[in-house]
MOPAC internal coordinates of N, CA, C and O (Angstrom, degrees):
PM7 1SCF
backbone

  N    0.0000 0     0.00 0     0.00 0    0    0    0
  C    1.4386 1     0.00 0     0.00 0    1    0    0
  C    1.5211 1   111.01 1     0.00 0    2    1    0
  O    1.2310 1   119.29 1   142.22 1    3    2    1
  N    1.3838 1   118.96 1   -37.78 1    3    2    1
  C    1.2818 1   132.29 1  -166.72 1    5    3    2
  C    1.9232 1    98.94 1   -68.88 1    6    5    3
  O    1.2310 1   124.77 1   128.46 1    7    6    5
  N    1.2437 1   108.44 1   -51.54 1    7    6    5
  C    1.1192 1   124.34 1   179.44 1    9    7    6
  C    1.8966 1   116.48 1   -55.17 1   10    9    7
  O    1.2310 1   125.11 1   134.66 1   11   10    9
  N    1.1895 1   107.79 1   -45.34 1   11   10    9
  C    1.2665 1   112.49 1   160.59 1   13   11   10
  C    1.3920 1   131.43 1   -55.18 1   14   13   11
  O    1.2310 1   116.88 1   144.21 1   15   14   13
  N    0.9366 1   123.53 1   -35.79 1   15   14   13
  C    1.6047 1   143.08 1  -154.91 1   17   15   14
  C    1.8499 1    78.49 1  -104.99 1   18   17   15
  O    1.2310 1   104.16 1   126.17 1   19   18   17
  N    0.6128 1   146.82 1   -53.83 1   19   18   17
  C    2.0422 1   136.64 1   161.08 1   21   19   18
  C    0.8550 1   117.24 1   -53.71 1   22   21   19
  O    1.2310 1   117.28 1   168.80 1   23   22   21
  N    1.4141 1   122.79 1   -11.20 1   23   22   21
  C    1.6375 1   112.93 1  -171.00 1   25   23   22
  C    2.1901 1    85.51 1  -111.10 1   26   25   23
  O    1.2310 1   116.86 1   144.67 1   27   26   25
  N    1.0521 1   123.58 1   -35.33 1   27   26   25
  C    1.3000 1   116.15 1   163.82 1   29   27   26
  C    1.2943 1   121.75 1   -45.27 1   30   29   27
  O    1.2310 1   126.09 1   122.04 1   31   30   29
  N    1.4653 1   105.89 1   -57.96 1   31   30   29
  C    1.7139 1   110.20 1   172.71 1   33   31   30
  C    1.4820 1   117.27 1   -59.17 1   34   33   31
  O    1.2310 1   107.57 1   141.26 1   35   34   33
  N    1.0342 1   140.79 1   -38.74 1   35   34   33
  C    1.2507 1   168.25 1   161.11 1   37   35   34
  C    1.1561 1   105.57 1   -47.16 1   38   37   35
  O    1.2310 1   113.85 1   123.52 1   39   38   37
  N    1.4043 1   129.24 1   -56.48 1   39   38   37
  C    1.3505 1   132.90 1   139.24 1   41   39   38
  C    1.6825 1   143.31 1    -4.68 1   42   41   39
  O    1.2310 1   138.05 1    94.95 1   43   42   41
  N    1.7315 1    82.62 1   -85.05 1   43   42   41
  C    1.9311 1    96.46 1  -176.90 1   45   43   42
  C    1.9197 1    95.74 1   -77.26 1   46   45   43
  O    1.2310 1   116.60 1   153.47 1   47   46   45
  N    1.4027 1   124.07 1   -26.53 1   47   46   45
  C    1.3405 1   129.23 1   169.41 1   49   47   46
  C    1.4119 1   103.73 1   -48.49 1   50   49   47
  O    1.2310 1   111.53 1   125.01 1   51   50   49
  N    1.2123 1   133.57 1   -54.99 1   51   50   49
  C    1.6432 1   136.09 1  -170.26 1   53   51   50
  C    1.5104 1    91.76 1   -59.16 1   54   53   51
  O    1.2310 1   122.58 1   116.39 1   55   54   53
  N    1.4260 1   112.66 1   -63.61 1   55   54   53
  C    1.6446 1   123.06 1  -146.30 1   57   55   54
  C    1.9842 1    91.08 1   -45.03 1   58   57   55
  O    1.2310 1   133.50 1   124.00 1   59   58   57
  N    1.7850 1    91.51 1   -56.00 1   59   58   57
  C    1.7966 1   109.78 1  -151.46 1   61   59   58
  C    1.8464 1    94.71 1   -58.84 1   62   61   59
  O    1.2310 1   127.75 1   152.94 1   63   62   61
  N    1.4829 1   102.70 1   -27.06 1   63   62   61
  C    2.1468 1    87.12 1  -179.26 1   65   63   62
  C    1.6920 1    88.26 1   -82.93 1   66   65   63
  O    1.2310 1   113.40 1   133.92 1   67   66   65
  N    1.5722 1   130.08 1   -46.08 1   67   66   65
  C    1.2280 1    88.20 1  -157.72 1   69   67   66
  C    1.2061 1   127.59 1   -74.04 1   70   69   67
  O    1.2310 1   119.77 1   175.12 1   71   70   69
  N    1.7831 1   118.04 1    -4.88 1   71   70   69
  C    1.7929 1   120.60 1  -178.81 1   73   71   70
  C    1.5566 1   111.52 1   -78.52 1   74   73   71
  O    1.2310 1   125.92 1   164.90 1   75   74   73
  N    1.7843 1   106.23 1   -15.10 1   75   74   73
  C    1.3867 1   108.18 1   179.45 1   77   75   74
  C    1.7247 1   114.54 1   -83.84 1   78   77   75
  O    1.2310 1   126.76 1   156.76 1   79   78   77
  N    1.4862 1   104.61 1   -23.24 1   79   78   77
  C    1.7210 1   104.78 1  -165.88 1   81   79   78
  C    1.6250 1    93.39 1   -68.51 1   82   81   79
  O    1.2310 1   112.23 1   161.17 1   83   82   81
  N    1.3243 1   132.26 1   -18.83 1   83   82   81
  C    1.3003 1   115.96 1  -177.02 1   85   83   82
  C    1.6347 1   127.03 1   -91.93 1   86   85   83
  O    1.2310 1   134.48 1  -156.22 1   87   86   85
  N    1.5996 1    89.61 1    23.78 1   87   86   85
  C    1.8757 1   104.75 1  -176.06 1   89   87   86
  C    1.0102 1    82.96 1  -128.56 1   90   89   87
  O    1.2310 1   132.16 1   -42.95 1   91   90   89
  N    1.5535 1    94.12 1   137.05 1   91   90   89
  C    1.4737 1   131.97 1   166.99 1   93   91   90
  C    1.4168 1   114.49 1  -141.60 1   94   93   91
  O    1.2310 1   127.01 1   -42.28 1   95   94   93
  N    1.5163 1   104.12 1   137.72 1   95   94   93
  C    1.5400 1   100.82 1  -155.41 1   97   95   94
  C    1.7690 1    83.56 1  -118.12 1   98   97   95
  O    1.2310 1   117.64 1   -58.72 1   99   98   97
  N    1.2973 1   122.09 1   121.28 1   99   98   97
  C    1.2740 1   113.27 1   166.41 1  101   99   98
  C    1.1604 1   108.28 1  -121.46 1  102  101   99
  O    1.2310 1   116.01 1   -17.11 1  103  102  101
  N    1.5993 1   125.18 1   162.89 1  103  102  101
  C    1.5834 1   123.06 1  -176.76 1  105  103  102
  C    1.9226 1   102.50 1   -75.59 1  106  105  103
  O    1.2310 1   128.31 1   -21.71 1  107  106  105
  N    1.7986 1   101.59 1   158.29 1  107  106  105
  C    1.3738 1   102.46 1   178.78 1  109  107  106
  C    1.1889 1   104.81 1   -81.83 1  110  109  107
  O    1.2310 1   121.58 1   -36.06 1  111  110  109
  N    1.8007 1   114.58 1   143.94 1  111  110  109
  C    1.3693 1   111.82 1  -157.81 1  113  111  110
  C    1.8977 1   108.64 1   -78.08 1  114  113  111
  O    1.2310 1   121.75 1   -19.94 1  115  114  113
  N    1.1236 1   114.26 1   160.06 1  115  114  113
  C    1.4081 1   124.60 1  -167.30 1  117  115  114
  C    1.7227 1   102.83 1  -103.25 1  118  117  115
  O    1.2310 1   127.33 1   -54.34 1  119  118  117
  N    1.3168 1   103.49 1   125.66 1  119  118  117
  C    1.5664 1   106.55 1   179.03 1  121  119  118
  C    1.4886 1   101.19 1   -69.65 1  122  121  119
  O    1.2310 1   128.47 1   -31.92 1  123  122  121
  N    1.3828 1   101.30 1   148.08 1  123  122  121
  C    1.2379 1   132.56 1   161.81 1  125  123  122
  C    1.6743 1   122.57 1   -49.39 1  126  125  123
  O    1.2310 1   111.78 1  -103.51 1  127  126  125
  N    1.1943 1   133.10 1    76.49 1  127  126  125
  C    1.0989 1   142.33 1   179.89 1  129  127  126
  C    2.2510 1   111.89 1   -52.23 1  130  129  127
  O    1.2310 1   125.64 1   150.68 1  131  130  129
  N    0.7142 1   106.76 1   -29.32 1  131  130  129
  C    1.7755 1   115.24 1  -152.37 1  133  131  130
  C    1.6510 1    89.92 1   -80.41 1  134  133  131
  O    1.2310 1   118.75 1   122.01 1  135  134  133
  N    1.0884 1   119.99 1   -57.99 1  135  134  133
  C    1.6474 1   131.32 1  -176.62 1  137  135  134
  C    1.4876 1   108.33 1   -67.13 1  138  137  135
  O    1.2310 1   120.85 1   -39.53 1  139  138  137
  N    1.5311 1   115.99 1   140.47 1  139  138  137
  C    1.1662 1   124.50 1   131.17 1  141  139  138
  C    0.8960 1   125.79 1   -48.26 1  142  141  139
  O    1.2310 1   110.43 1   -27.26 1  143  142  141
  N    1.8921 1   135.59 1   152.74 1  143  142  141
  C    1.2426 1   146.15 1   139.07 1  145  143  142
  C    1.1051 1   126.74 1   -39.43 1  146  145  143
  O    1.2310 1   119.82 1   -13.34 1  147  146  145
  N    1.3258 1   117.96 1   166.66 1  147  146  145
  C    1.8524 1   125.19 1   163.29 1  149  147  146
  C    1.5087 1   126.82 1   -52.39 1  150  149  147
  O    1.2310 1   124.55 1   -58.96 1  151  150  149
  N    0.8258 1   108.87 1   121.04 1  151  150  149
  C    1.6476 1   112.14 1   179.61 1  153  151  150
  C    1.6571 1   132.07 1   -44.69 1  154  153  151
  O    1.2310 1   114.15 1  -107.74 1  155  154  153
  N    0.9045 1   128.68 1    72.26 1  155  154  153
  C    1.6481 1   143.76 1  -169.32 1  157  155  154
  C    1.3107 1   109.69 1   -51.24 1  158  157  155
  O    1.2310 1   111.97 1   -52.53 1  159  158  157
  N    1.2968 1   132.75 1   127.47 1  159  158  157
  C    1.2486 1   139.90 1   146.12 1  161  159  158
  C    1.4888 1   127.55 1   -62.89 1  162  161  159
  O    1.2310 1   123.53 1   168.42 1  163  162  161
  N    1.3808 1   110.84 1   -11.58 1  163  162  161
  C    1.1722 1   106.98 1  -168.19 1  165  163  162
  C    1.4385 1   105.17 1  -120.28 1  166  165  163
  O    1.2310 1   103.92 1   -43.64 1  167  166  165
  N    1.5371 1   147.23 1   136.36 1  167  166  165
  C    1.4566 1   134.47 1   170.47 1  169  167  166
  C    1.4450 1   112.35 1   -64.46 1  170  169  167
  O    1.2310 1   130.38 1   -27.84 1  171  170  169
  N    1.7150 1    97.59 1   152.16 1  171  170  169
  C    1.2717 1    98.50 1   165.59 1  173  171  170
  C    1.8392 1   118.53 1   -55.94 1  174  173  171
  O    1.2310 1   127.83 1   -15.46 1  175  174  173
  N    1.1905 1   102.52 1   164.54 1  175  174  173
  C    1.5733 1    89.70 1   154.30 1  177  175  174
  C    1.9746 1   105.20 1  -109.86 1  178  177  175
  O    1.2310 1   134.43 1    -0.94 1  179  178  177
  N    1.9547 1    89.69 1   179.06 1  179  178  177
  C    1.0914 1    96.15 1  -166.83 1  181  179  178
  C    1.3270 1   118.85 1   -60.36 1  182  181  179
  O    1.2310 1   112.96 1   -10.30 1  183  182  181
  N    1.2188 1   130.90 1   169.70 1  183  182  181
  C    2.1322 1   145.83 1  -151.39 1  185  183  182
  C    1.6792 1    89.57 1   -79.38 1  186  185  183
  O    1.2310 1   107.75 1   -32.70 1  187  186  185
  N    0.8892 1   140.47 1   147.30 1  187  186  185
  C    1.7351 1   132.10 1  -177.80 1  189  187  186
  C    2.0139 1    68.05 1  -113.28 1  190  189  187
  O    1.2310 1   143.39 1   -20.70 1  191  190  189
  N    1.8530 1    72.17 1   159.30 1  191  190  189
  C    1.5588 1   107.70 1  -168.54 1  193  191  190
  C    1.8432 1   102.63 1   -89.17 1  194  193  191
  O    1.2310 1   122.27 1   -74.58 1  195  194  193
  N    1.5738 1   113.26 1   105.42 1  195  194  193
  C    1.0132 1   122.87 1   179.52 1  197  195  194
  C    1.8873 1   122.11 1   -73.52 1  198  197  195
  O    1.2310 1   118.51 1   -56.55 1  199  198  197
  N    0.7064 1   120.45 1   123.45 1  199  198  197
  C    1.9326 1   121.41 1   155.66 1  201  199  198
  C    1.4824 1   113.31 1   -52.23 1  202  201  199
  O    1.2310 1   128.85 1   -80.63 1  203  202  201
  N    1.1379 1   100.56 1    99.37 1  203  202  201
  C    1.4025 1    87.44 1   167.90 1  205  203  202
  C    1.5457 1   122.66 1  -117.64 1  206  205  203
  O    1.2310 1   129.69 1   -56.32 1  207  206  205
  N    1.9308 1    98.92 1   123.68 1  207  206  205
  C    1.5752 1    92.66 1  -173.80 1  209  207  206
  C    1.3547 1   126.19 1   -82.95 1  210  209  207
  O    1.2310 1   111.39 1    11.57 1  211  210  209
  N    1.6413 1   133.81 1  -168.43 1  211  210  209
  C    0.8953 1   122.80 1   173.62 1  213  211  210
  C    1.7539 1   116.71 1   -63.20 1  214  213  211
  O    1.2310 1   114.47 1   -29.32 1  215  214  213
  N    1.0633 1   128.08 1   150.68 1  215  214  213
  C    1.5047 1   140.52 1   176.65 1  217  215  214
  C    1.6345 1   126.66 1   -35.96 1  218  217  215
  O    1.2310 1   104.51 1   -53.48 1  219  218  217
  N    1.4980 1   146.21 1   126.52 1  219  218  217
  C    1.0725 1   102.45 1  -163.66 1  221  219  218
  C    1.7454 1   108.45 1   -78.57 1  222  221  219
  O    1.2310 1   119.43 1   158.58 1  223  222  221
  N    0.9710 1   118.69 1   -21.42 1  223  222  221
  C    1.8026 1   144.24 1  -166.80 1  225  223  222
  C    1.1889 1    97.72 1  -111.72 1  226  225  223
  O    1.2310 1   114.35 1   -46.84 1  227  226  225
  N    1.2527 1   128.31 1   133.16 1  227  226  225
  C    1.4828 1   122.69 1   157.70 1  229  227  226
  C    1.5243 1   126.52 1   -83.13 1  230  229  227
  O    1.2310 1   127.68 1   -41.52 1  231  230  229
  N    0.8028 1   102.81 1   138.48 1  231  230  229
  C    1.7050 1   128.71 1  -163.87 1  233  231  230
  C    1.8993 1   118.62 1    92.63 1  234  233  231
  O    1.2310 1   128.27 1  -176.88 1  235  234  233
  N    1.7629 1   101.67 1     3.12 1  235  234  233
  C    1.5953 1    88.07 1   165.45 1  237  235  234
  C    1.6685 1   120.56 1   -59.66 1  238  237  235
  O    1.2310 1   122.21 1     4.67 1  239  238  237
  N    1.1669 1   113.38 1  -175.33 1  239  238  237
  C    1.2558 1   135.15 1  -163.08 1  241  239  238
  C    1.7960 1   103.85 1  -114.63 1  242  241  239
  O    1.2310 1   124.70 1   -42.08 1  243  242  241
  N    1.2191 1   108.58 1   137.92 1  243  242  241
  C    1.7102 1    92.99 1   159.51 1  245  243  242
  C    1.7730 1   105.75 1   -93.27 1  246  245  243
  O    1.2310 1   128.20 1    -6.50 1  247  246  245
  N    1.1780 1   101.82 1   173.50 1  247  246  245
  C    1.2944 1   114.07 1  -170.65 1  249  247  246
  C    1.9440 1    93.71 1  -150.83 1  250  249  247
  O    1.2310 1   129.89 1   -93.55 1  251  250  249
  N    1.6078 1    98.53 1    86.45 1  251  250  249
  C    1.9108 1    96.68 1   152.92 1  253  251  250
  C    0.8031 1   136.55 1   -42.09 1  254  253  251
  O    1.2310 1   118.36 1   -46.76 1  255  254  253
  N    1.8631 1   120.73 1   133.24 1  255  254  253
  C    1.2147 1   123.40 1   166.54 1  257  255  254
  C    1.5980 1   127.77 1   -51.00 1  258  257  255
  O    1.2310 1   108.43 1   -11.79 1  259  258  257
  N    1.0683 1   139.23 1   168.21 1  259  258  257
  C    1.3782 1   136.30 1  -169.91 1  261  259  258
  C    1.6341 1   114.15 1  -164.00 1  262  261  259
  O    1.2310 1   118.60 1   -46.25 1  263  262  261
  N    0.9701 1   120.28 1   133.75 1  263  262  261
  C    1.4941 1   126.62 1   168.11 1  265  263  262
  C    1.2918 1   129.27 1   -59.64 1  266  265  263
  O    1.2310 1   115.84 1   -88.52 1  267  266  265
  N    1.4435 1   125.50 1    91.48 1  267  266  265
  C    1.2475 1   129.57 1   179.32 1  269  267  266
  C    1.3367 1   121.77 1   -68.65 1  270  269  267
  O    1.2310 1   111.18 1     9.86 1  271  270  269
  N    1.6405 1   134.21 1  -170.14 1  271  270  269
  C    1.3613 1   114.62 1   162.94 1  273  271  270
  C    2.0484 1    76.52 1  -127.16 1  274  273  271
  O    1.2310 1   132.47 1   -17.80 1  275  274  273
  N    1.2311 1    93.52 1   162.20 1  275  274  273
  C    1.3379 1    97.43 1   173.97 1  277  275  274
  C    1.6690 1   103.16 1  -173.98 1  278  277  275
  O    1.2310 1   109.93 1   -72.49 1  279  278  277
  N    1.2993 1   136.50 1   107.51 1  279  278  277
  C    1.2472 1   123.62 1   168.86 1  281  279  278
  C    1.4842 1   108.29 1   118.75 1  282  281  279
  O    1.2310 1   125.16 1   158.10 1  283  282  281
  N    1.2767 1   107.69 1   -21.90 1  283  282  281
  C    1.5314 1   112.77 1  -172.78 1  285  283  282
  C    1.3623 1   101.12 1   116.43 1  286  285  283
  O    1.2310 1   118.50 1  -161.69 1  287  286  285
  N    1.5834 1   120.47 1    18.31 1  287  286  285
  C    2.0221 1   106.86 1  -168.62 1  289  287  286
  C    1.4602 1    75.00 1  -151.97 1  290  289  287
  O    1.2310 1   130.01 1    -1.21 1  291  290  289
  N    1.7422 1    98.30 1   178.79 1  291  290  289
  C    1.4530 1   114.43 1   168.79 1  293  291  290
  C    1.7862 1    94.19 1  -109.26 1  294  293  291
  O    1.2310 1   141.12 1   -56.77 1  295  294  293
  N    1.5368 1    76.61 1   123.23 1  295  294  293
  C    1.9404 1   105.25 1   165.15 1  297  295  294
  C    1.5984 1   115.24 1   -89.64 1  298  297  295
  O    1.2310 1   114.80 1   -63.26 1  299  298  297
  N    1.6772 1   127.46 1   116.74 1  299  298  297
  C    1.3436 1   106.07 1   163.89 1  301  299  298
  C    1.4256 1   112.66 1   -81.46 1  302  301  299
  O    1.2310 1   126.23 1   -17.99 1  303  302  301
  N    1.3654 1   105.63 1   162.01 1  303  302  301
  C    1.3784 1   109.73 1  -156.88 1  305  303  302
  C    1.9195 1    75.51 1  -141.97 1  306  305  303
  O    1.2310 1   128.23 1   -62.87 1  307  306  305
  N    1.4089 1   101.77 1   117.13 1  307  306  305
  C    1.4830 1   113.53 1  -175.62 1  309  307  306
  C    1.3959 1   117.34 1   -80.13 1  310  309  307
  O    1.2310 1   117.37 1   -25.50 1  311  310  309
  N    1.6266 1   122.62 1   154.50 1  311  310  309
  C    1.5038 1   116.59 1  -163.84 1  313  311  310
  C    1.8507 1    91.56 1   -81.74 1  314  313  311
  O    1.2310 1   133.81 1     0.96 1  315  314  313
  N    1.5397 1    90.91 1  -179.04 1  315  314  313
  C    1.4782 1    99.97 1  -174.74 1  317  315  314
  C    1.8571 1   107.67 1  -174.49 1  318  317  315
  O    1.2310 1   128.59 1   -24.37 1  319  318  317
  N    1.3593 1   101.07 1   155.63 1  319  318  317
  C    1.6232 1    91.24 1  -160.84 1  321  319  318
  C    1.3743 1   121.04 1   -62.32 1  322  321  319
  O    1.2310 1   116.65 1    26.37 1  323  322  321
  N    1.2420 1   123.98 1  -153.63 1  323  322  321
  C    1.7174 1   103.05 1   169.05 1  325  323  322
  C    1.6622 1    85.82 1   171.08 1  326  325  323
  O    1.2310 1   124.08 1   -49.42 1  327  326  325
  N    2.0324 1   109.78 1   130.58 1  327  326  325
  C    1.5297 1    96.30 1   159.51 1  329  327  326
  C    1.1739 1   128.50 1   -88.17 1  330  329  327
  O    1.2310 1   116.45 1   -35.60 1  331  330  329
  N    1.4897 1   124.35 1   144.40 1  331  330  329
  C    1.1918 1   136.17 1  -169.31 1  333  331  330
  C    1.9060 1    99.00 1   -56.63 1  334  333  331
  O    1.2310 1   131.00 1   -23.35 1  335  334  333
  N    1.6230 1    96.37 1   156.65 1  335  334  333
  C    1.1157 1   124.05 1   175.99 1  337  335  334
  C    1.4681 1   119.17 1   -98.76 1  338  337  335
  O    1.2310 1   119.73 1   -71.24 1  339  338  337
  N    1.3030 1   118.12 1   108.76 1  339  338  337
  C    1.7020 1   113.58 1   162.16 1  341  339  338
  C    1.5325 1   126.60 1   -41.36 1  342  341  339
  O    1.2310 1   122.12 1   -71.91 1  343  342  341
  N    1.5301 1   113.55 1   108.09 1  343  342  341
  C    1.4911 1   101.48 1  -158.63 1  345  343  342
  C    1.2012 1   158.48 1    85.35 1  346  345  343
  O    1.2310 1   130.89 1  -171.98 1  347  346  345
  N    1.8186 1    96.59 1     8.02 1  347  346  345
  C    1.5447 1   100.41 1  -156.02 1  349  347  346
  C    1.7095 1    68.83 1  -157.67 1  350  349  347
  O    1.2310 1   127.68 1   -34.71 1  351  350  349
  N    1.6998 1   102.82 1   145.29 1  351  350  349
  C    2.1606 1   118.46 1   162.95 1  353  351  350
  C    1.5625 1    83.55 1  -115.85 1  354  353  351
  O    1.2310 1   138.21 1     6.17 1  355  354  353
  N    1.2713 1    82.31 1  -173.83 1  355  354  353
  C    1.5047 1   113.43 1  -156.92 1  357  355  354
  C    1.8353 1   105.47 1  -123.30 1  358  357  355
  O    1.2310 1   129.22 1   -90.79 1  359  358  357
  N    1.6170 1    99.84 1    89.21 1  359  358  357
  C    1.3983 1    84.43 1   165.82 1  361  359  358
  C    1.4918 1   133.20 1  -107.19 1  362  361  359
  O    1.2310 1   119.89 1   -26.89 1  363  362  361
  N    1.8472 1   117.82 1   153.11 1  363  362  361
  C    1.1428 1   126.84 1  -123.53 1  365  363  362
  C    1.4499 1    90.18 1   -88.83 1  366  365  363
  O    1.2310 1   121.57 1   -23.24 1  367  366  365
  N    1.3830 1   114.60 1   156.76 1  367  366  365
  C    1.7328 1   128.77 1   156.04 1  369  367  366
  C    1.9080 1    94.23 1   -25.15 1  370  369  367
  O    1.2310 1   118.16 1   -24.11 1  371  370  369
  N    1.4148 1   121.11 1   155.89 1  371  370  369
  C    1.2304 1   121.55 1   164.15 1  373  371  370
  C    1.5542 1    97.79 1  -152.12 1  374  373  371
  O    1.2310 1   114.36 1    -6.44 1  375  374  373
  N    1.3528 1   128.29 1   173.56 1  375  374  373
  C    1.2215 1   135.42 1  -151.50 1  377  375  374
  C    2.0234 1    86.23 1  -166.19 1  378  377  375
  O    1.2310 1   123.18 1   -82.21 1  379  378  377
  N    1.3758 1   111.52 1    97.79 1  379  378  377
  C    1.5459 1   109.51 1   166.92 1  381  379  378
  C    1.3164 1   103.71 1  -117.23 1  382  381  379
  O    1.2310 1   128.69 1   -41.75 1  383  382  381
  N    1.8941 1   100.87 1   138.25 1  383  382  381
  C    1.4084 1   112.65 1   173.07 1  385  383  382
  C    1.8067 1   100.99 1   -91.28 1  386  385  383
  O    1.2310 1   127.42 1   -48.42 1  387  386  385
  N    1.4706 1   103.32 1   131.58 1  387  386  385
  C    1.3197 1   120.63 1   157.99 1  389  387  386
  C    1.3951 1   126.08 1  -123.72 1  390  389  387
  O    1.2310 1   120.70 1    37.52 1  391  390  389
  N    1.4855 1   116.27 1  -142.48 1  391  390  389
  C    1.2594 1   132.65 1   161.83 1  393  391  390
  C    1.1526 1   108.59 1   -82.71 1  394  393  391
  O    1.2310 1   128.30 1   -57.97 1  395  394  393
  N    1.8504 1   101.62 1   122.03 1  395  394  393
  C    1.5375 1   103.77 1  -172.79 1  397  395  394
  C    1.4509 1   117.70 1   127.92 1  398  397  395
  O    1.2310 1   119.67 1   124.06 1  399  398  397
  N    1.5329 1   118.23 1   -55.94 1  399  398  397
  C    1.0067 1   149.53 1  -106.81 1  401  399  398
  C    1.7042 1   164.44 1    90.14 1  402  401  399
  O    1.2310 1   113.66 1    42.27 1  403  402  401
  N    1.1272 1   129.60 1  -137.73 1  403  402  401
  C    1.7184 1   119.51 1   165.21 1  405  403  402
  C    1.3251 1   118.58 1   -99.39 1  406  405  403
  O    1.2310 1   115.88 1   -69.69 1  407  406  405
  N    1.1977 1   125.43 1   110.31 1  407  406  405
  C    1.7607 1   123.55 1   174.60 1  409  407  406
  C    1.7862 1   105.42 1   -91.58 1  410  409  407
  O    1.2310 1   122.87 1   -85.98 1  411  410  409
  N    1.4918 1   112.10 1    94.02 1  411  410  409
  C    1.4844 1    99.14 1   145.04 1  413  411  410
  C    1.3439 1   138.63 1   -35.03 1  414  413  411
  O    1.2310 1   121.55 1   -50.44 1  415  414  413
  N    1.5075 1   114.65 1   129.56 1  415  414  413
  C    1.2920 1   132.14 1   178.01 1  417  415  414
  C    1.4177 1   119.30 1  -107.95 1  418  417  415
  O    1.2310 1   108.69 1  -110.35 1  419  418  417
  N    1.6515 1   138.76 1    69.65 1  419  418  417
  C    1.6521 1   146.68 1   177.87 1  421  419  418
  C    1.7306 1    93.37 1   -10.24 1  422  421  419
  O    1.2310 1   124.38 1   -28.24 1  423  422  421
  N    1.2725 1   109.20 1   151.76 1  423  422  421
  C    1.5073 1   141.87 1   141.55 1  425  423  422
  C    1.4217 1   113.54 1   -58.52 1  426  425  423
  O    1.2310 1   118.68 1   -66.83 1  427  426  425
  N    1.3239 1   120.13 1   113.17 1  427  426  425
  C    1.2588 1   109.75 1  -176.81 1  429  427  426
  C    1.6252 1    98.14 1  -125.82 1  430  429  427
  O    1.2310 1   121.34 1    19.64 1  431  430  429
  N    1.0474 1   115.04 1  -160.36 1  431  430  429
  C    1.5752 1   129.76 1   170.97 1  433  431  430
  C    2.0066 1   103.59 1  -133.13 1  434  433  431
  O    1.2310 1   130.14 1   -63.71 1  435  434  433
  N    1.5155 1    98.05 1   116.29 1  435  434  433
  C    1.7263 1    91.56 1   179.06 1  437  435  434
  C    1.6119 1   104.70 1  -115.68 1  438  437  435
  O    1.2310 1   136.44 1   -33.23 1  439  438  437
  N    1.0235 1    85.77 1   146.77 1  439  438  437
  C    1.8359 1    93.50 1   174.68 1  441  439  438
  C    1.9585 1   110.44 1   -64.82 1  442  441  439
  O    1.2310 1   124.48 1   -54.22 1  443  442  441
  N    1.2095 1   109.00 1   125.78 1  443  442  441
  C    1.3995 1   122.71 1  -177.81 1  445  443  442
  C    2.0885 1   113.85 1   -61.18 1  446  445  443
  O    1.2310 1   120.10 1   180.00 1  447  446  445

């Protein structure tokens, strides 16, 4: 009996590593801050006029929405709070027309 009741544990023990070896938890990957985007033919349009409420923490930061491209269109992508960084501002989404067209420029955070 004793022997049985080990071979059960021994058992659901096998089952529980082998349903776990097939999870893998990796972090969601982090965009690339350093690069510009793809070159757009088309302009953004203008910044839509945000609400902005009170803060949830005091002394966060707002952070504007900005026009992404994503899909083949421009996506707004809405502002949202953010805590400030020791040492570092916050520079904004940018959108430069060149040769080509418009190359998006990410929001990053740069050291002061």
């Amino acid at each position: 009996m004793k022997n049985l009741a080990v071979t059960k544990v021994a058992a659901v023990a096998a089952i529980a590593l082998a349903s776990l070896s097939g999870c893998v938890v990796a972090p969601l990957p982090q965009p690339y801050y350093g690069a510009p985007g793809p070159v757009v033919s088309v302009a953004p349009p203008p910044p839509r006029f945000e609400v902005v409420g009170p803060p949830p923490v005091v002394g966060s930061i707002w952070i504007g929405g900005f026009w992404d491209w994503d899909g083949g269109r421009h996506v707004w992508r809405g502002g949202h709070w953010d805590a400030p960084r020791p040492g570092y501002r916050y520079v904004p989404h940018a959108w430069e027309h060149g040769q080509g067209g418009w190359r998006p420029h990410p929001g990053h955070w740069e050291r002061r």
